[in-house]
Backbone and ligand atoms as CSV (ligand in chain L), in Angstrom:
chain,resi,resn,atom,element,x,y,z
A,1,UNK,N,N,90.823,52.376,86.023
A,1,UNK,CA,C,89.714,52.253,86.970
A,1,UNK,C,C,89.932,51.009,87.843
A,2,UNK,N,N,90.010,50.762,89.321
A,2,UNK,CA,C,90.389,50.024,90.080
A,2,UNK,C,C,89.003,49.426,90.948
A,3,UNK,N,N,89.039,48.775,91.857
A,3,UNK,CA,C,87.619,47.944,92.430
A,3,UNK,C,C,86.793,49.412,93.390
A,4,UNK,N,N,87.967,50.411,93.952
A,4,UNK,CA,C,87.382,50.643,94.498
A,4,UNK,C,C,86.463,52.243,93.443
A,5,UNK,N,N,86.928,52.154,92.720
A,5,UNK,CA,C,86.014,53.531,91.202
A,5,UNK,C,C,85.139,52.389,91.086
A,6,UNK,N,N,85.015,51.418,91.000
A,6,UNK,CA,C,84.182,50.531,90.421
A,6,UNK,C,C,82.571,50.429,91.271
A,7,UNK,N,N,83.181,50.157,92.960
A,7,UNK,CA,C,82.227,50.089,93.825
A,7,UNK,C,C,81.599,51.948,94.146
A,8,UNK,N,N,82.438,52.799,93.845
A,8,UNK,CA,C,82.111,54.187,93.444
A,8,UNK,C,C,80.843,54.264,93.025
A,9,UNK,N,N,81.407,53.827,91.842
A,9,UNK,CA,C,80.144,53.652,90.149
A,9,UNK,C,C,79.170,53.662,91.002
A,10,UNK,N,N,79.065,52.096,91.441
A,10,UNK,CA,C,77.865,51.141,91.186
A,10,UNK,C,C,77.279,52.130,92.502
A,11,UNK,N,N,77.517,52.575,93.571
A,11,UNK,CA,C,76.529,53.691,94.475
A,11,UNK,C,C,75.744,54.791,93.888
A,12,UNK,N,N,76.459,55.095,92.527
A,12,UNK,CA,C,75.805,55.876,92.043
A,12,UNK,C,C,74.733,55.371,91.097
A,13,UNK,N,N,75.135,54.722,90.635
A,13,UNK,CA,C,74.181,53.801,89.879
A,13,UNK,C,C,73.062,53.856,91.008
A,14,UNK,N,N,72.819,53.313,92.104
A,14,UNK,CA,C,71.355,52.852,93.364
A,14,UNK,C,C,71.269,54.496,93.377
A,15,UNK,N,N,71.835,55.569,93.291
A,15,UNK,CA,C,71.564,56.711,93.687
A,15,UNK,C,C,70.900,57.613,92.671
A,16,UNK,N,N,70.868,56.932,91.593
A,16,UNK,CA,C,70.116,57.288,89.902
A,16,UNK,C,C,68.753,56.591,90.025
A,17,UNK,N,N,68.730,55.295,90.866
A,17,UNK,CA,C,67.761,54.565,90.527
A,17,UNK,C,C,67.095,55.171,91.740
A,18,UNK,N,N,67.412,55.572,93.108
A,18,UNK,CA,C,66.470,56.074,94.123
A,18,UNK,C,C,65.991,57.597,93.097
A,19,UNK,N,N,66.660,58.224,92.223
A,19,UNK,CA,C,66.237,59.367,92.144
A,19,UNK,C,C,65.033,59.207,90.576
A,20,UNK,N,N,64.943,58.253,89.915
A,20,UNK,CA,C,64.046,57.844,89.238
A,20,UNK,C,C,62.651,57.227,90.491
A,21,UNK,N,N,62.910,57.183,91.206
A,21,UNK,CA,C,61.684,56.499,91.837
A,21,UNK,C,C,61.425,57.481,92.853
A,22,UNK,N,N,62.095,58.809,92.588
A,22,UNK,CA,C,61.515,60.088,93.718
A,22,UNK,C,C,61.041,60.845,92.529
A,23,UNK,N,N,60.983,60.682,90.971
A,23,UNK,CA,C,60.269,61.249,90.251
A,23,UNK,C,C,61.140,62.439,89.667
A,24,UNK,N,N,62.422,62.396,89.801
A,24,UNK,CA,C,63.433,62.598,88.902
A,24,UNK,C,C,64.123,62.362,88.196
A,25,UNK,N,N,65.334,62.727,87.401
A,25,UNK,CA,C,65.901,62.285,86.177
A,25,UNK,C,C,67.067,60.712,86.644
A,26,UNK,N,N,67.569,59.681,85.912
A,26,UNK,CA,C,68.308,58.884,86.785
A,26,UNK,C,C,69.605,59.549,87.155
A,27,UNK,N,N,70.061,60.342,87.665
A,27,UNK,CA,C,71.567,60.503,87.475
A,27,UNK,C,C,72.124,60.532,89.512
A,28,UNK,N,N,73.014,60.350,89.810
A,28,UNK,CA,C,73.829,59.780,90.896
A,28,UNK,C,C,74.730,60.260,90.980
A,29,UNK,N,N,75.697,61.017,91.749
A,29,UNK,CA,C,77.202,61.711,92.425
A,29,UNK,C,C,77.336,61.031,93.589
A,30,UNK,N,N,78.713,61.127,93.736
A,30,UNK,CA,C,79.491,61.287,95.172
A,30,UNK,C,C,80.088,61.852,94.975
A,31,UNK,N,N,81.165,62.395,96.159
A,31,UNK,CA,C,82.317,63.246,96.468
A,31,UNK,C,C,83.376,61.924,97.333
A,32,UNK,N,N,84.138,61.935,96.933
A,32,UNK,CA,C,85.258,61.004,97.580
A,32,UNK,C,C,86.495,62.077,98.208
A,33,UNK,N,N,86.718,62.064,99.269
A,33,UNK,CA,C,88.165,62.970,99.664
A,33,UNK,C,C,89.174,62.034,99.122
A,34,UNK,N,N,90.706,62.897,99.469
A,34,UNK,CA,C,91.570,62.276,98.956
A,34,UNK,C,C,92.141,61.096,99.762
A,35,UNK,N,N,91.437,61.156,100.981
A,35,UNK,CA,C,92.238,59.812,102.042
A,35,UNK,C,C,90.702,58.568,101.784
A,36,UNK,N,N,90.404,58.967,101.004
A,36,UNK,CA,C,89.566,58.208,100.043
A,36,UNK,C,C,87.741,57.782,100.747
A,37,UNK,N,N,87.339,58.806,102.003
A,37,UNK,CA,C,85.977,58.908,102.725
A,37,UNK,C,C,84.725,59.274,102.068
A,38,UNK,N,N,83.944,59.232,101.662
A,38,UNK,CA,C,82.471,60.026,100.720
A,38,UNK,C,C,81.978,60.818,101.691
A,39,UNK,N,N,82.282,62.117,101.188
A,39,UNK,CA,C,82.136,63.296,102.099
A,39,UNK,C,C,80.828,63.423,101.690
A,40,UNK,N,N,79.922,63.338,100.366
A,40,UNK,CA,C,78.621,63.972,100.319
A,40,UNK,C,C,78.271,62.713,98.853
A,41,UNK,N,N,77.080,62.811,98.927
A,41,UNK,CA,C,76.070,62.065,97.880
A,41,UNK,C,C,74.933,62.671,97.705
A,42,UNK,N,N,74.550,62.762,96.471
A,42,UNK,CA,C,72.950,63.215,95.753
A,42,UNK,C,C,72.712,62.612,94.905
A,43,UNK,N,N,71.423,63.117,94.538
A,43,UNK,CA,C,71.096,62.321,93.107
A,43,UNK,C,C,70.286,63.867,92.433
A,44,UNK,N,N,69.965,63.215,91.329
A,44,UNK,CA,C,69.145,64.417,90.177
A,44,UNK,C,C,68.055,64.914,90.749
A,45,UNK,N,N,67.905,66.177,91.537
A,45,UNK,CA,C,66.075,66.959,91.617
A,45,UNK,C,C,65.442,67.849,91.046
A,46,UNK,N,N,65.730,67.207,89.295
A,46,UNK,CA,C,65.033,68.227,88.929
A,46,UNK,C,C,63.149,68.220,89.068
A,47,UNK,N,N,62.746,67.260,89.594
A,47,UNK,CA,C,61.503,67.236,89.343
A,47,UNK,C,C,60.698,68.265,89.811
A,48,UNK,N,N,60.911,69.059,90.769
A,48,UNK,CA,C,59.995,69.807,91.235
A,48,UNK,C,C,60.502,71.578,89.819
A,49,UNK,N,N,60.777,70.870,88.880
A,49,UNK,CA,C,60.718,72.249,87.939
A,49,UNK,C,C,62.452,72.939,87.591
A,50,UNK,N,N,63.157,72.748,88.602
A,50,UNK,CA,C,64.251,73.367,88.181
A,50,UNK,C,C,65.153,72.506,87.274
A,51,UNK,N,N,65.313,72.971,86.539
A,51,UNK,CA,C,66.598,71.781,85.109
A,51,UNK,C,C,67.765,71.678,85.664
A,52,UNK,N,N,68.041,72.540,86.695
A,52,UNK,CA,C,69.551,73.338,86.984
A,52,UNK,C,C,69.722,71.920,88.075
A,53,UNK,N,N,69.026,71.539,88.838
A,53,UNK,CA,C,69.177,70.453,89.706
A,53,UNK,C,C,69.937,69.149,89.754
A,54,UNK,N,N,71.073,69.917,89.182
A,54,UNK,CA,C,71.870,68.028,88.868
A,54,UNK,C,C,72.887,67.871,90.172
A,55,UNK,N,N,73.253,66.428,90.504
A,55,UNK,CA,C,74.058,65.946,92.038
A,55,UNK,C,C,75.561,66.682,91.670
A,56,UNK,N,N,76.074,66.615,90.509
A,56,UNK,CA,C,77.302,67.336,90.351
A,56,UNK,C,C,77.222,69.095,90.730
A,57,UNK,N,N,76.666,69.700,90.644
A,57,UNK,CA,C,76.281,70.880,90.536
A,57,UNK,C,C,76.285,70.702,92.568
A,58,UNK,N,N,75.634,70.198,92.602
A,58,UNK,CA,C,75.474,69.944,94.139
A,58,UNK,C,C,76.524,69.732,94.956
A,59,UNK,N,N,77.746,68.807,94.160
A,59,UNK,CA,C,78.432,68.457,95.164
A,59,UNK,C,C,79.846,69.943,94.492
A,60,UNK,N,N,79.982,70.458,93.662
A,60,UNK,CA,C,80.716,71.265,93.610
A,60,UNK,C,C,80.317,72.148,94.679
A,61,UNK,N,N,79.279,73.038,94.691
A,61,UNK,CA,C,78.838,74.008,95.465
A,61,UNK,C,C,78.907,73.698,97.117
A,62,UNK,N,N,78.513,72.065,97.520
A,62,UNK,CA,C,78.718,71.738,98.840
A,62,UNK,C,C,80.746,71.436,99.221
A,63,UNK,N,N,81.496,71.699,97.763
A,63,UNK,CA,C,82.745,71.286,98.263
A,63,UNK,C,C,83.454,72.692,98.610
A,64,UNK,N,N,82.779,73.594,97.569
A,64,UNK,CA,C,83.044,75.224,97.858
A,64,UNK,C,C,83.022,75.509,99.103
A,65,UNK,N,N,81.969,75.665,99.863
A,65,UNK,CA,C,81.596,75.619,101.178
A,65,UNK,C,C,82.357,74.555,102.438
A,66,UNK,N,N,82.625,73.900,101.779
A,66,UNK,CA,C,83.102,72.718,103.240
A,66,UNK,C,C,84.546,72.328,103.142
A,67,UNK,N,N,85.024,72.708,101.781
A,67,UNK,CA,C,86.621,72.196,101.662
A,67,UNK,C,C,87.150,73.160,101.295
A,68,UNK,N,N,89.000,72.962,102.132
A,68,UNK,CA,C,89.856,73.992,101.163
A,68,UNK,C,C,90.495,73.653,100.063
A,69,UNK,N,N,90.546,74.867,98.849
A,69,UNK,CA,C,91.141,74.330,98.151
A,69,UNK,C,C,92.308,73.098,97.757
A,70,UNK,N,N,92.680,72.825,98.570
A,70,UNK,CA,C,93.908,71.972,98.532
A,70,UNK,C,C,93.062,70.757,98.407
A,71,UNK,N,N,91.832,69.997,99.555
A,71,UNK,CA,C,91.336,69.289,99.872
A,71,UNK,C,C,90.411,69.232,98.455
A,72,UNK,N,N,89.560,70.272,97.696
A,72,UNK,CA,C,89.011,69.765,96.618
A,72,UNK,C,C,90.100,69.021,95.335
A,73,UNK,N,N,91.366,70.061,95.583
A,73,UNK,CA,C,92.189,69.330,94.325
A,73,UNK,C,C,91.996,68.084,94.246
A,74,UNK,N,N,92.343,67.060,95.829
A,74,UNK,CA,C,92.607,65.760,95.652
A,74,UNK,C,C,91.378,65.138,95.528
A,75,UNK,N,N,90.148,65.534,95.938
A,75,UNK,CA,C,88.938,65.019,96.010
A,75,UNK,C,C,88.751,64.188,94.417
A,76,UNK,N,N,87.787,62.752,94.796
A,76,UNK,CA,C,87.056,62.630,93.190
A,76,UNK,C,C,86.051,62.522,93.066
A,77,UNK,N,N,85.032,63.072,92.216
A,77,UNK,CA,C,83.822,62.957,91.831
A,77,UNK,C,C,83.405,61.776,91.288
A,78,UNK,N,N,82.341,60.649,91.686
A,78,UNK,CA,C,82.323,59.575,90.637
A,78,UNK,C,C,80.761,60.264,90.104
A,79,UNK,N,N,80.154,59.458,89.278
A,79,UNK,CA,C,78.862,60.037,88.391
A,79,UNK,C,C,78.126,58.731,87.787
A,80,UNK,N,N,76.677,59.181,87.943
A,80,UNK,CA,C,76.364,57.666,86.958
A,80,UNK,C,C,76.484,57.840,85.914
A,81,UNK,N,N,76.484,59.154,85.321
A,81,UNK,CA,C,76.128,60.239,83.682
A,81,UNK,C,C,77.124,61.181,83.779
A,82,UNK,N,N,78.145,61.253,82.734
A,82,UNK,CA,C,79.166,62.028,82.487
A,82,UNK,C,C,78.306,63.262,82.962
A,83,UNK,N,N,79.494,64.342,83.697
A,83,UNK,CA,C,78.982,65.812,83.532
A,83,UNK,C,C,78.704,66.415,82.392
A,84,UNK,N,N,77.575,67.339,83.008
A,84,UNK,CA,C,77.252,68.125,81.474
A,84,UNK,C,C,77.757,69.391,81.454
A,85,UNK,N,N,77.516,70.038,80.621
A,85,UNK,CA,C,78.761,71.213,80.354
A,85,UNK,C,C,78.994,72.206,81.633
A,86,UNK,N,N,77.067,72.823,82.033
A,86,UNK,CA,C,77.350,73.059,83.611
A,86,UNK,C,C,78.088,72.539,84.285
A,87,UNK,N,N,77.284,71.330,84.727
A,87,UNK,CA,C,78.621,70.880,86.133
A,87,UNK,C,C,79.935,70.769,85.758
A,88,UNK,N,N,80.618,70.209,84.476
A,88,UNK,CA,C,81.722,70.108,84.344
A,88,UNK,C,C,82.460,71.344,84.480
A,89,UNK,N,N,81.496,72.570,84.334
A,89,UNK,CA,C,82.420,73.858,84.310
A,89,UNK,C,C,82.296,74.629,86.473
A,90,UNK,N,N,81.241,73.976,86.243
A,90,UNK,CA,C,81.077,74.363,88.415
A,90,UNK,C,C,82.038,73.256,88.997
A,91,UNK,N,N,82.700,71.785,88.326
A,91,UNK,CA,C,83.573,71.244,89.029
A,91,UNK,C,C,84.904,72.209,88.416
A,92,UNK,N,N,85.282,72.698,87.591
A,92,UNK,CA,C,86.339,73.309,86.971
A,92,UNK,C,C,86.405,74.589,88.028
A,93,UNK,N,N,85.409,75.371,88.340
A,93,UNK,CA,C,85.704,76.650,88.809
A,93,UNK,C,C,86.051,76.629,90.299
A,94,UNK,N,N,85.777,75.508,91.084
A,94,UNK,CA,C,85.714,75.181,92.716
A,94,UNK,C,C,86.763,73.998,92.319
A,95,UNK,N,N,87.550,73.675,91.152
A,95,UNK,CA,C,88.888,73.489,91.355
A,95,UNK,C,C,88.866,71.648,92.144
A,96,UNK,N,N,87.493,71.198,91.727
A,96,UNK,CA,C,87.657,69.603,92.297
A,96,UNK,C,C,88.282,69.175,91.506
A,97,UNK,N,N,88.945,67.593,91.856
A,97,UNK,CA,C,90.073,66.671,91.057
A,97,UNK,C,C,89.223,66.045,90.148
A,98,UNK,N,N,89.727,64.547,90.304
A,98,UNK,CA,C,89.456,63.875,89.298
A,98,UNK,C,C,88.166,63.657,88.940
A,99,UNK,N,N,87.537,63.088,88.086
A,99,UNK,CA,C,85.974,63.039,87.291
A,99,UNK,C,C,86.060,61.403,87.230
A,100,UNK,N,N,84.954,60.409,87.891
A,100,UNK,CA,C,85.242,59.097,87.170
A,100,UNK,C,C,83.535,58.751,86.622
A,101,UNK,N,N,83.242,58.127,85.280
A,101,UNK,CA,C,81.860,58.156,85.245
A,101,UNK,C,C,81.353,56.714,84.754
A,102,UNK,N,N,80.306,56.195,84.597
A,102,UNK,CA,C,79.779,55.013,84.781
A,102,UNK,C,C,79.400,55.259,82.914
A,103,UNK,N,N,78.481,56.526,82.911
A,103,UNK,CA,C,77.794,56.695,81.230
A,103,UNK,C,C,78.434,58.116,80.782
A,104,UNK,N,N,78.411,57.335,79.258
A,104,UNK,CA,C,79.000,58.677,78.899
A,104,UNK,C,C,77.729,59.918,78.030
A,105,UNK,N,N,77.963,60.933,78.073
A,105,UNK,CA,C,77.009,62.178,77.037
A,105,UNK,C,C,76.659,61.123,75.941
A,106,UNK,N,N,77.815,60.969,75.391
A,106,UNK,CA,C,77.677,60.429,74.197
A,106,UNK,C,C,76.623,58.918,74.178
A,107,UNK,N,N,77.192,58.102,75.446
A,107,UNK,CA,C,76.465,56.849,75.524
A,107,UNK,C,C,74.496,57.540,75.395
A,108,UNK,N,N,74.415,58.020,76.530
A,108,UNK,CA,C,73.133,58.365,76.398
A,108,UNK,C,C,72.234,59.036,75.575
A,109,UNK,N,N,73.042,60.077,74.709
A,109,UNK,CA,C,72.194,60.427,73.589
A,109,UNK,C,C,72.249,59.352,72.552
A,110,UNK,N,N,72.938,58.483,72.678
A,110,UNK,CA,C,72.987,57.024,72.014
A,110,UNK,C,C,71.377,56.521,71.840
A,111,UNK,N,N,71.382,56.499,73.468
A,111,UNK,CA,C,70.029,55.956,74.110
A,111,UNK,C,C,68.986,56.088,73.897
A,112,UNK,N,N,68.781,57.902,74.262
A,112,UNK,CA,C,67.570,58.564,74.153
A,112,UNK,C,C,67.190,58.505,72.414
A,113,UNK,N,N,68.160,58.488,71.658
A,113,UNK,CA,C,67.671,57.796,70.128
A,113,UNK,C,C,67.080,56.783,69.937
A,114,UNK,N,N,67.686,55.612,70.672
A,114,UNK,CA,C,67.121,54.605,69.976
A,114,UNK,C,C,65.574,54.342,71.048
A,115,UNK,N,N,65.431,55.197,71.988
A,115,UNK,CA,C,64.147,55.067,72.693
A,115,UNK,C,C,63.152,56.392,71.860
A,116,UNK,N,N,63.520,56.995,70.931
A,116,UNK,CA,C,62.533,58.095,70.347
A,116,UNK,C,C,62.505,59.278,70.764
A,117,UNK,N,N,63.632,59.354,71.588
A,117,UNK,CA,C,63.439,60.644,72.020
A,117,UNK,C,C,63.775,61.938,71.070
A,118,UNK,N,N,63.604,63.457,71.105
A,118,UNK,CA,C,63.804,64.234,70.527
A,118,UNK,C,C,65.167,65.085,71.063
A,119,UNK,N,N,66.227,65.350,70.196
A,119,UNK,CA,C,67.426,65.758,70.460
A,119,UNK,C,C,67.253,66.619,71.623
A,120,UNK,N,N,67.704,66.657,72.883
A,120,UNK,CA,C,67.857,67.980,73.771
A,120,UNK,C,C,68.375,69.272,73.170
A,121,UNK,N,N,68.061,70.119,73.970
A,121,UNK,CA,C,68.531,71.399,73.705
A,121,UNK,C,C,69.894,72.136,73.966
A,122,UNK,N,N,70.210,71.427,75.049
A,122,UNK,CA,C,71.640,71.930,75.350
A,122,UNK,C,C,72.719,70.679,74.468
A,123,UNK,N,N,73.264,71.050,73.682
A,123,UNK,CA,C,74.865,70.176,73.610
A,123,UNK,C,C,75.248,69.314,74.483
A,124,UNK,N,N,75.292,67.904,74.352
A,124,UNK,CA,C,75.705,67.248,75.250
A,124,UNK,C,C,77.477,66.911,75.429
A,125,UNK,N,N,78.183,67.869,75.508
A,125,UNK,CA,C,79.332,68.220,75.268
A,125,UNK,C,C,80.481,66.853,75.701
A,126,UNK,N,N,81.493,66.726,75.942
A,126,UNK,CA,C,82.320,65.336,76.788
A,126,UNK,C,C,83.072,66.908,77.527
A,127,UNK,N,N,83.152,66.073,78.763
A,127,UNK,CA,C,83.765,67.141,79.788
A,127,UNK,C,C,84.664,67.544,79.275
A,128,UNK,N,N,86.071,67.013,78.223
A,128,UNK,CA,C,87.274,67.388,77.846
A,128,UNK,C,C,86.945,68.521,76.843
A,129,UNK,N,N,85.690,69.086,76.763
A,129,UNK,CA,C,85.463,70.024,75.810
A,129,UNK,C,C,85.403,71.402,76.620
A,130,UNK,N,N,84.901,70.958,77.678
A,130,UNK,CA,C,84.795,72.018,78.725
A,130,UNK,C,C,85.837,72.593,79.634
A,131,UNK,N,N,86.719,71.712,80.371
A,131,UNK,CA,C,87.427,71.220,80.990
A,131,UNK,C,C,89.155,70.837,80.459
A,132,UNK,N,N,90.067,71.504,80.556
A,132,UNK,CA,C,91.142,71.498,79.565
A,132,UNK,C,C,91.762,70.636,80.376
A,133,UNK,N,N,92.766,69.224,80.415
A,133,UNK,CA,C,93.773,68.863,80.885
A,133,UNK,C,C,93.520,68.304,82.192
A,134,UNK,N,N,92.241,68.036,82.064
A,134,UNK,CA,C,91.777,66.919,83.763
A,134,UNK,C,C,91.785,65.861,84.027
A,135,UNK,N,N,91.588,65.249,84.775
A,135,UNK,CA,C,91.935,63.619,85.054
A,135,UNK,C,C,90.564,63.405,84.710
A,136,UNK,N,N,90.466,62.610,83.883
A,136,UNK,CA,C,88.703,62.129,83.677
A,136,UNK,C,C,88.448,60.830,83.469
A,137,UNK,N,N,87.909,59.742,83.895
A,137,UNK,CA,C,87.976,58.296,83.350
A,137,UNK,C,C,86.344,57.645,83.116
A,138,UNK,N,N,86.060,57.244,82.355
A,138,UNK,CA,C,84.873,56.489,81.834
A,138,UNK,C,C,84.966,56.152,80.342
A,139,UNK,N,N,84.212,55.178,80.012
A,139,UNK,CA,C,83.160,54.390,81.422
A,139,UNK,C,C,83.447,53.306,81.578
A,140,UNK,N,N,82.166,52.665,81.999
A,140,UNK,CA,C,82.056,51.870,83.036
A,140,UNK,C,C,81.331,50.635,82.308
A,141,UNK,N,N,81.698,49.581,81.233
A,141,UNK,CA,C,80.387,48.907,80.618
A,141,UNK,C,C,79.989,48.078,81.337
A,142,UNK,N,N,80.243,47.668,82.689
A,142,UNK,CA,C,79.476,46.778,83.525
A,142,UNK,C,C,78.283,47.427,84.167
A,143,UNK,N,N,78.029,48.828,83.801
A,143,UNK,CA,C,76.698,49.333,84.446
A,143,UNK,C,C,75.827,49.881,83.208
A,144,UNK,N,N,76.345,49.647,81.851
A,144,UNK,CA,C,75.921,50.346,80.895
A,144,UNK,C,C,74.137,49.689,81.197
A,145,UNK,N,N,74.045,48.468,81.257
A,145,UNK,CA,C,72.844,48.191,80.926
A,145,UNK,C,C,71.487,48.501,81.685
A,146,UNK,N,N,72.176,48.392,83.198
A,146,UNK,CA,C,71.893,49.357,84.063
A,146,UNK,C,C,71.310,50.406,84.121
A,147,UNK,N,N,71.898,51.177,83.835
A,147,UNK,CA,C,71.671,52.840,83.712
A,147,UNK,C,C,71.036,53.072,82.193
A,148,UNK,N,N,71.117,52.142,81.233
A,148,UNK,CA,C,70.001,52.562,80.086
A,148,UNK,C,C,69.228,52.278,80.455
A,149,UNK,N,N,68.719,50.830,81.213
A,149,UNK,CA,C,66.996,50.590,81.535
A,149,UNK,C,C,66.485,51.817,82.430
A,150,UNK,N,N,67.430,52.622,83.079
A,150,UNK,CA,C,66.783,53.435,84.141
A,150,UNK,C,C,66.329,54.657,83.279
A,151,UNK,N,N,66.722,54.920,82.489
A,151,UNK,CA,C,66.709,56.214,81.652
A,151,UNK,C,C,65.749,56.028,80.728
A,152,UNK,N,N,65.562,54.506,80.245
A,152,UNK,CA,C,64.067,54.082,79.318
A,152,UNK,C,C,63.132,54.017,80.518
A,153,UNK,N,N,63.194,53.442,81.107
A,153,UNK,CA,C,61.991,53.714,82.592
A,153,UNK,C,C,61.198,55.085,82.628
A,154,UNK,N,N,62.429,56.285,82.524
A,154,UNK,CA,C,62.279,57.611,83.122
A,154,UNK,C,C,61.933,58.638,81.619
A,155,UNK,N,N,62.069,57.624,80.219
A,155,UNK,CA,C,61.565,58.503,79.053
A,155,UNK,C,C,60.449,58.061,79.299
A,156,UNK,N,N,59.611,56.611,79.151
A,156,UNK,CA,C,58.833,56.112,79.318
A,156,UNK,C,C,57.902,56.693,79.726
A,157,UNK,N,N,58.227,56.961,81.422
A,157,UNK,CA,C,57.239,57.944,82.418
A,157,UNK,C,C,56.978,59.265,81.675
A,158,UNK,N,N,58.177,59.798,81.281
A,158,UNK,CA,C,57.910,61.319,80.653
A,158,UNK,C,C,56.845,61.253,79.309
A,159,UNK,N,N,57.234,60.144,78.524
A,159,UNK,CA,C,56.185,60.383,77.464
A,159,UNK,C,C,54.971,60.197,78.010
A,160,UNK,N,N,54.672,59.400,78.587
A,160,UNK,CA,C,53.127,58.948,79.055
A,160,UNK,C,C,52.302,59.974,79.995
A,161,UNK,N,N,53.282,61.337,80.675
A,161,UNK,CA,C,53.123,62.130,81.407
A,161,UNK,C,C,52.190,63.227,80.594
L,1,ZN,ZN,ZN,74.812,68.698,84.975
């Protein structure tokens, strides 16, 4: 991981924290091309009801549409929250490159334990479970602390909801 995955991260990181304060889950994407430009950015919407709403999911489907294959190969995804088995399998099928992530599955169900939460329902899988033989790199412990306060913020809100 080099300064510029690093300064990656940390956009996604502000892009977890704008999407906790629009009343969604914290999580953050970009799309990086391979001559190294950020073709697209989102963050998590699931709030208005759909679960399916994650920025990875988003930026696969917007790379389907806007890039050719060749151009997704080299592309990289950075993330504030490892992909989850969805997106890791919608970046697998639209054939994007590398994966770089700030938190891992594992870090955060770490989290959501020691904040009380109750196990999720889906498997929080590591992309290499999904995903055979990809370039994948995380994490990131200079944002770990980061991105747990945002995620205790956002259980916080949910329990009290
Ligand atoms: Zn996802």
């Amino acid at each position: 991981m080099n300064d510029q995955d690093r300064q990656h991260l940390t956009r996604c990181a502000e892009l977890a924290g704008a999407a906790l304060r629009s009343g969604n889950d914290p999580f953050g994407s970009l799309l990086m091309s391979g001559a190294g430009e950020v073709l697209f950015e989102d963050h998590n919407r699931t709030a208005d009801g759909d679960a399916t709403q994650h920025p990875e999911i988003a930026i696969a489907r917007w790379a389907a549409a806007h890039l050719s294959p060749e151009q997704r190969a080299r592309a990289t995804v950075y993330t504030s929250g490892e992909h989850c088995l969805m997106c890791a399998a919608a970046h697998g099928w639209v054939g994007l490159g590398r994966i770089v992530y700030a938190s891992s599955s594992r870090q955060l169900t770490e989290w959501m334990g020691e904040f009380g939460a109750q196990p999720g329902r889906v498997n929080p899988l590591p992309i290499q479970d999904v995903l055979r033989e990809w370039s994948v790199e995380g994490l990131e412990p200079a944002l770990s602390a980061r991105l747990r306060e945002l995620h205790r913020q956002n259980f916080r809100r949910q329990a009290e909801s």
